[in-house]
C-alpha positions in Angstrom: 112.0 114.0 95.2 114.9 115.5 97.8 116.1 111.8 98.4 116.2 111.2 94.8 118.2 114.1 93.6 120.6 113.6 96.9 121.1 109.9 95.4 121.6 111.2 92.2 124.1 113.8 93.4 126.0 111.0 95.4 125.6 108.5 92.5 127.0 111.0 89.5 129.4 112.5 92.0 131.2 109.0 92.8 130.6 109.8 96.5 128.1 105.9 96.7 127.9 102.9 94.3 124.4 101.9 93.7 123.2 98.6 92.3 120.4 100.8 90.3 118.5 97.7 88.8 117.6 97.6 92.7 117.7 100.6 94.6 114.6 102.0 93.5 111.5 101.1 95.7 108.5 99.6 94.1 106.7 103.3 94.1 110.1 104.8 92.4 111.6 106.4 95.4 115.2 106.7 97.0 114.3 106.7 100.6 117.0 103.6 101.0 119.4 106.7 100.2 118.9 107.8 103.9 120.3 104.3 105.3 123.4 104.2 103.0 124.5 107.9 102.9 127.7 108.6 104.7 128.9 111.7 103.2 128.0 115.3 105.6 125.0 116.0 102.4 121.5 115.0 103.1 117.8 115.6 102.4 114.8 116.9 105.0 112.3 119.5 104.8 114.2 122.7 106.3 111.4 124.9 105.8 109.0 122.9 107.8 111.1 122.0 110.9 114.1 124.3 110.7 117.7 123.0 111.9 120.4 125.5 112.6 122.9 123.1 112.8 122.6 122.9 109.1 123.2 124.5 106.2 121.1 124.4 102.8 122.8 124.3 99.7 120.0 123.8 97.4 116.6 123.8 97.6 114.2 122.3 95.4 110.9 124.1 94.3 107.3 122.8 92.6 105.8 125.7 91.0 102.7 124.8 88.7 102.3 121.6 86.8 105.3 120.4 88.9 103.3 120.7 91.9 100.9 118.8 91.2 103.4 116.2 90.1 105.0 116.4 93.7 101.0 116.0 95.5 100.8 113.0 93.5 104.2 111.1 94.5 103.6 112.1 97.9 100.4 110.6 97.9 102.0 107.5 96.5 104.9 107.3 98.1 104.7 108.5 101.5 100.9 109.0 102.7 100.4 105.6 100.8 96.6 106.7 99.9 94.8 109.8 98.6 92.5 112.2 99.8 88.6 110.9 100.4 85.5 111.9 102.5 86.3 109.5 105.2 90.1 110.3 105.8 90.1 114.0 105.1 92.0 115.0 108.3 94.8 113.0 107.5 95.5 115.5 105.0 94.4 118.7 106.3 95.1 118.1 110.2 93.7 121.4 111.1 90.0 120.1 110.6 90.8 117.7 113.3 90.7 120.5 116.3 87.1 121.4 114.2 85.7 118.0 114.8 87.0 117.9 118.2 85.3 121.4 119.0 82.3 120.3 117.5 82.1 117.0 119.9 82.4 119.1 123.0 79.8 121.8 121.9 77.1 119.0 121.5 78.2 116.9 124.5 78.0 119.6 126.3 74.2 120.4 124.8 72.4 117.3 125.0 73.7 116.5 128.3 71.9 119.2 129.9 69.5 119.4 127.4 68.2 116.0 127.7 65.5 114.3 129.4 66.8 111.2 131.8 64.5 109.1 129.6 66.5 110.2 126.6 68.9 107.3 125.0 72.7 108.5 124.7 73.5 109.8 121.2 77.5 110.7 120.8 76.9 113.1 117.7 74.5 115.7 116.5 74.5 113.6 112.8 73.3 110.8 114.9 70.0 112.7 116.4 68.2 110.5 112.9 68.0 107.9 115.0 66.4 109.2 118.2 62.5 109.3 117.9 61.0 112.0 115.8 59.6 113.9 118.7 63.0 114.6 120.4 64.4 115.4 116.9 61.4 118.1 116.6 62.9 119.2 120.2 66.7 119.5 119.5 66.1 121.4 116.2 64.3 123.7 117.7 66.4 124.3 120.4 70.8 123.3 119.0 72.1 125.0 116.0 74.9 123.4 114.4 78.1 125.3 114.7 79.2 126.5 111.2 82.3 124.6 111.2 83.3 123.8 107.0 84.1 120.4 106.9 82.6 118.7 104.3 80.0 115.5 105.2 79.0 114.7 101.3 81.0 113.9 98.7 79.9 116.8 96.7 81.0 119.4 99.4 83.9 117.5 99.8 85.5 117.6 96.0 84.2 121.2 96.4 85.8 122.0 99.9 89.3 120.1 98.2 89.3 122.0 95.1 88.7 125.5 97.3 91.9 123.9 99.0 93.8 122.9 96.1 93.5 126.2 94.4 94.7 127.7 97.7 97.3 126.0 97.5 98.7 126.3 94.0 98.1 129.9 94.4 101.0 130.1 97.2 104.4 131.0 95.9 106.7 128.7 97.3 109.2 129.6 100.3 112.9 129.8 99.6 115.7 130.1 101.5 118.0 132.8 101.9 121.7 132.3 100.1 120.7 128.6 99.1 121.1 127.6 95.4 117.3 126.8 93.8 116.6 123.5 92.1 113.2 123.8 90.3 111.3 120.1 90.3 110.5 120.8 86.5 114.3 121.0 85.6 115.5 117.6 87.3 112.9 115.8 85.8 113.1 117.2 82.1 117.3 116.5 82.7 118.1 120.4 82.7 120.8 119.4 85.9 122.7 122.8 85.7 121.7 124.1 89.1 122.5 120.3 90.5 126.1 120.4 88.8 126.7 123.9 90.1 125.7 122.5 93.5 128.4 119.9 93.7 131.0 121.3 91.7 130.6 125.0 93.6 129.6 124.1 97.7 130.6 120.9 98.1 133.8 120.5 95.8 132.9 117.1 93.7 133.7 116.0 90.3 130.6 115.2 88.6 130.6 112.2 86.4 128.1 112.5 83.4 127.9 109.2 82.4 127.2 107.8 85.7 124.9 111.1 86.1 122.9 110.0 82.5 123.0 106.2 84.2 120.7 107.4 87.2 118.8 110.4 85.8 117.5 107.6 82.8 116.8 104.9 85.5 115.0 107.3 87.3 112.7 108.2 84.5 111.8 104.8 84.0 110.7 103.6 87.7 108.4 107.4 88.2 106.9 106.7 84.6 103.6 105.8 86.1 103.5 109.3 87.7 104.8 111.3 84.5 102.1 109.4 82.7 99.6 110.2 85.4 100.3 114.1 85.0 100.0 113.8 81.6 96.1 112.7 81.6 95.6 115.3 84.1 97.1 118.0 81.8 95.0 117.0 79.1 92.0 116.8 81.3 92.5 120.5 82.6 93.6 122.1 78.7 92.0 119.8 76.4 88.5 118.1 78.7 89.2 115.0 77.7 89.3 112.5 80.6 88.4 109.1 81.8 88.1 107.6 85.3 89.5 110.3 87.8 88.9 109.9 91.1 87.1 113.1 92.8 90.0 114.6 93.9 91.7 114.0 91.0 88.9 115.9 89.4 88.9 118.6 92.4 92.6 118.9 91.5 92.1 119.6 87.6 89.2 121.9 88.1 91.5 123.8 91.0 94.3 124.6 87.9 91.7 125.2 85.6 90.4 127.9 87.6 93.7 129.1 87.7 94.8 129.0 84.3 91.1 130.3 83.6 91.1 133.7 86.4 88.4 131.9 87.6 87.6 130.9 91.8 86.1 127.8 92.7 83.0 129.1 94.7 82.0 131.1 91.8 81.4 127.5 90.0 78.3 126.0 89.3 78.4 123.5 92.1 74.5 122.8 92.8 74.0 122.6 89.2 74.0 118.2 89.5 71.7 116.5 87.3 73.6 113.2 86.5 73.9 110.3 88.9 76.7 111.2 91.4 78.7 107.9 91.5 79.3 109.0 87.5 83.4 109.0 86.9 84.1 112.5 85.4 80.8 114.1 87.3 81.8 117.6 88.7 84.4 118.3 85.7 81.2 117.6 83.6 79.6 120.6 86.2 82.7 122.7 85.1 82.3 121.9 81.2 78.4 122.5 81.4 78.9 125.8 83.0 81.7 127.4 80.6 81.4 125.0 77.5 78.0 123.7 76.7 79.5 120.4 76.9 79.8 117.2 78.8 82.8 115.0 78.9 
């Protein structure tokens, strides 16, 4: 949300005119802010790739609910998918340099270790299809390296909710002397710190009207996302929920352990008795473990 509070500032400040009926994109960002800015105030990730040549004057933080808001819109918004067996290092790079190490250890293997008669076979998940006899052989012989990426869907809503939790766990960064602009505040219209921001460092007037104007406009185009953290709330407090993709499900079961002093590996996880393509399927694991109940 950096471009959209930087648009906002601009807009309430009278630094930029926006035709708001338009500037919004289609998933409710303000990235076209970055093209139309010309005042010395903009938005980037300063923690991630520091720039001395500027200076932060505020700094917005996710803490709890909030972040999960923020996963969310950058799913939607920026990564343009969400997290699934098949794309996992996409999110998490780091498991890349796994896989790669992985590759090498067996390439390394079966080429000496196999006969000349031998057909090629590019992966150690791939040995299924060499005849049972060299299988037998291999087994006996290559042991896996104990590298934790997941390879079912299972592991993997259990790997991501590990990760999750990990990650709502961490107490966000901050940077030293720069005003704090918590997500939650923005969104709920509590723009004190925002104000301060503009009135204090940069020396604008702020408009209210104009600032009501934008703030209402961008309730309405993120709606979809508000609503969406709303069905996850009331999966995590209440168990009720319908249709949630697995890591949608990893995600709620990663705050519920949480909220609940719980950690995900001490979950039920090989508990399974219901078909696994079932919506709702591992919080049902969670709910059968602590409740006696199925959603």
């Amino acid at each position: 949300m950096g471009n959209t509070i930087l648009a906002h500032a601009l807009f309430s400040c009278g630094q930029i005119d926006l035709d708001l009926d338009n500037f919004f994109s289609s998933k409710g960002d303000s990235h076209a802010i970055q093209k139309i800015n010309k005042s010395n105030l903009t938005a980037c990730h300063l923690i991630e790739f520091p720039d001395s040549s500027l200076t932060c004057v505020a700094q917005v933080v996710c803490q709890d609910w909030w972040e999960i808001l923020r996963l969310k819109m950058s799913y939607s918004k920026w990564c343009k998918t969400t997290p699934m067996l098949d794309n996992i290092t996409m999110f998490f790079p780091y498991c890349v340099d796994f896989e790669k190490e992985q590759q090498q250890l067996w390439h390394k293997f079966y080429s000496k270790f196999k006969d000349p008669s031998w057909p090629t076979c590019d992966s150690f998940d791939n040995i299924m299809n060499l005849p049972v006899e060299i299988q037998q052989e291999i087994n006996q012989t290559f042991v896996k390296p104990n590298i934790d990426i997941p390879q079912t869907e299972q592991r993997f809503v259990e790997w991501l909710t590990i990760a999750y939790y990990d990650m709502l766990c961490n107490i966000a960064e901050t940077i030293p002397h720069s005003k704090v602009i918590m997500l939650g505040d923005y969104i709920q219209g509590n723009l004190i710190d925002l104000i301060e921001v503009c009135k204090s460092a940069l020396n604008w007037t702020w408009d209210h009207d104009r600032s009501q104007q934008f703030h209402s406009t961008m309730r309405s185009v993120n709606r979809e996302y508000f609503d969406w953290l709303d069905q996850i709330k009331t999966a995590t407090v209440s168990q009720v929920a319908l249709n949630l993709e697995p890591w949608e499900q990893a995600l709620v079961i990663a705050k519920w352990c949480i909220d609940n002093n719980q950690y995900p590996k001490n979950l039920n996880w090989d508990s399974i008795g219901c078909n696994t393509d079932a919506n709702n399927l591992y919080l049902n694991i969670l709910l059968r473990k602590h409740y006696g109940k199925t959603i």
